[in-house]
Each structure stands twice: as C-alpha cells, then as structure tokens.
C-alpha positions in Angstrom: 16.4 -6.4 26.5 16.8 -2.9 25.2 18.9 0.0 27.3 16.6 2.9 26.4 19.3 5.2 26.8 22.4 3.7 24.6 20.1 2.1 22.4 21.9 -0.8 22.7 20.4 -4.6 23.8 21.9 -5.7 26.5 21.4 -9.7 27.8 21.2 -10.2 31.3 23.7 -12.7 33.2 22.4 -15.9 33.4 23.8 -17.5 36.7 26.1 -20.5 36.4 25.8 -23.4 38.7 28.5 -24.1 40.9 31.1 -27.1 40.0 29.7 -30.0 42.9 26.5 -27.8 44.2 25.3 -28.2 47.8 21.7 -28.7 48.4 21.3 -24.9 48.8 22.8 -23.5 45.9 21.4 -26.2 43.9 18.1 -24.7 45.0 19.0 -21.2 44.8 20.2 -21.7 41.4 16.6 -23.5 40.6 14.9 -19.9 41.9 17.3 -17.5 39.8 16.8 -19.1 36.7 13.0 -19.8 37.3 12.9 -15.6 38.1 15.4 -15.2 34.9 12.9 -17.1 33.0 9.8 -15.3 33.9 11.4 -12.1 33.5 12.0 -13.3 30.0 8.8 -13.9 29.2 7.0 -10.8 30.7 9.3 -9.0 28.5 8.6 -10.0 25.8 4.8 -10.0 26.2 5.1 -6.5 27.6 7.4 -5.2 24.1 5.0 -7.2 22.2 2.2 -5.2 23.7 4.1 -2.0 23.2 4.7 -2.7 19.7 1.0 -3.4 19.3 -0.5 -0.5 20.9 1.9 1.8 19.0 1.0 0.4 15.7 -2.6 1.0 16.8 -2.7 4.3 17.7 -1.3 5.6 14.2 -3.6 7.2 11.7 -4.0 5.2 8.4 -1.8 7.1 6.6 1.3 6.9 9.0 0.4 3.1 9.7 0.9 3.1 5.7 4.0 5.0 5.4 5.6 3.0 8.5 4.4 -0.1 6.4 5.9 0.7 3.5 9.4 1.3 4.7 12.2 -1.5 3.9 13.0 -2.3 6.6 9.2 -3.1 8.7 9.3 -6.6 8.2 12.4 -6.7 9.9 10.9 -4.6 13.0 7.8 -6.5 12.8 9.2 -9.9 13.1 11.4 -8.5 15.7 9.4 -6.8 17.6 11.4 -3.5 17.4 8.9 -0.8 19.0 11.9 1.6 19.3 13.4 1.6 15.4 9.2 2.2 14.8 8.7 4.7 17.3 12.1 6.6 15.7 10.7 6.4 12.6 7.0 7.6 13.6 8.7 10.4 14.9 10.6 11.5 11.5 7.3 11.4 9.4 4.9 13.0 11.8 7.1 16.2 13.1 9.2 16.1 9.8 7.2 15.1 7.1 9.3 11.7 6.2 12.4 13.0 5.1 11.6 16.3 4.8 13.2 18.7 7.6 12.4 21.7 6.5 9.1 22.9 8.0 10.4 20.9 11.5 9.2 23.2 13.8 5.7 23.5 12.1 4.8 19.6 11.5 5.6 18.9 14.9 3.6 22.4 16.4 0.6 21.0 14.5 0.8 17.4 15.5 0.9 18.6 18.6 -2.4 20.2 18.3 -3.7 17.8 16.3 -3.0 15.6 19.8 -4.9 17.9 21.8 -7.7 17.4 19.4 -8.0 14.1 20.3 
C-alpha cells in the first residue's frame, strides 16, 4: 500500500496466531486474515483501475511521452499510478523538462481542461 503523503509503501500487519489458540482466537484469527486478504485484493484492483483510467485519459501525445520514458515498464508492471501521475505532471505544466514557461503551460492546460 502507498502513504500518499510520505510517498512511501507501507505493508500492513498481518496478525500472528497465538502459540496453543483457543477455539475463539483460532476463529478470530480466520476473520482477520480473511478481511487482510480481501483488503488485499480490492487494492490492488482499485490501483489497477487508477492506473488504467489515468493512462486513458492522456492525450496521444502525453500517453507517448509517458511511454517513452525509461523507466514505464517498470511503473507499468508495477502498477505505479503515482511515479506516472508525477511524471504527467512535469510534461503537461512544464513542458518535460523544461521549467521555464511553468506558470504558462500549466495556466493553459488548465484551460485546455475547461475546454473539455
């Protein structure tokens, strides 16, 4: 899982069953890790389908500059929508690399988003 605010991942605790479990904590180990499991799964379906609609919603030509950067296959077979999303953000407010019309490129994409 990804803290959105450290950028860091951060796995949660998986809880350990007791040493000689009773009959309860056998079965309230079975729920935790049933809930730990789906909660595993729906993320990763829900960052797959954030990766997916982000992708999507770029124009050709950022879909092709996002493609060819080094290290997209990497993000792609990770499904990294945040190292995308960072660098969607340098080429559409400033130009790629570019940073010195900042404060234009990102005043016209966003009229170009209130175009749309």
């Amino acid at each position: 899982m990804v803290c959105l605010r450290s950028e860091e991942y951060v796995n949660p605790e998986v809880t350990v069953l007791p040493d000689e479990p009773t009959a309860n904590d056998q079965r309230l180990w079975e729920y935790k890790m049933n809930n730990h499991l789906k909660s595993g799964r729906v993320l990763k379906n829900n960052l797959h389908n954030l990766y997916t609609v982000i992708i999507a919603l770029c124009d050709t030509e950022v879909k092709s500059q996002v493609k060819s950067l080094p290290n997209y296959k990497e993000w792609d077979k990770k499904i990294d929508a945040m190292s995308v999303l960072k660098e969607i953000k340098k080429i559409v407010y400033m130009g790629g690399s570019n940073s010195r019309h900042t404060k234009y490129n990102k005043a016209m994409a966003l009229m170009n988003l209130m175009d749309i």
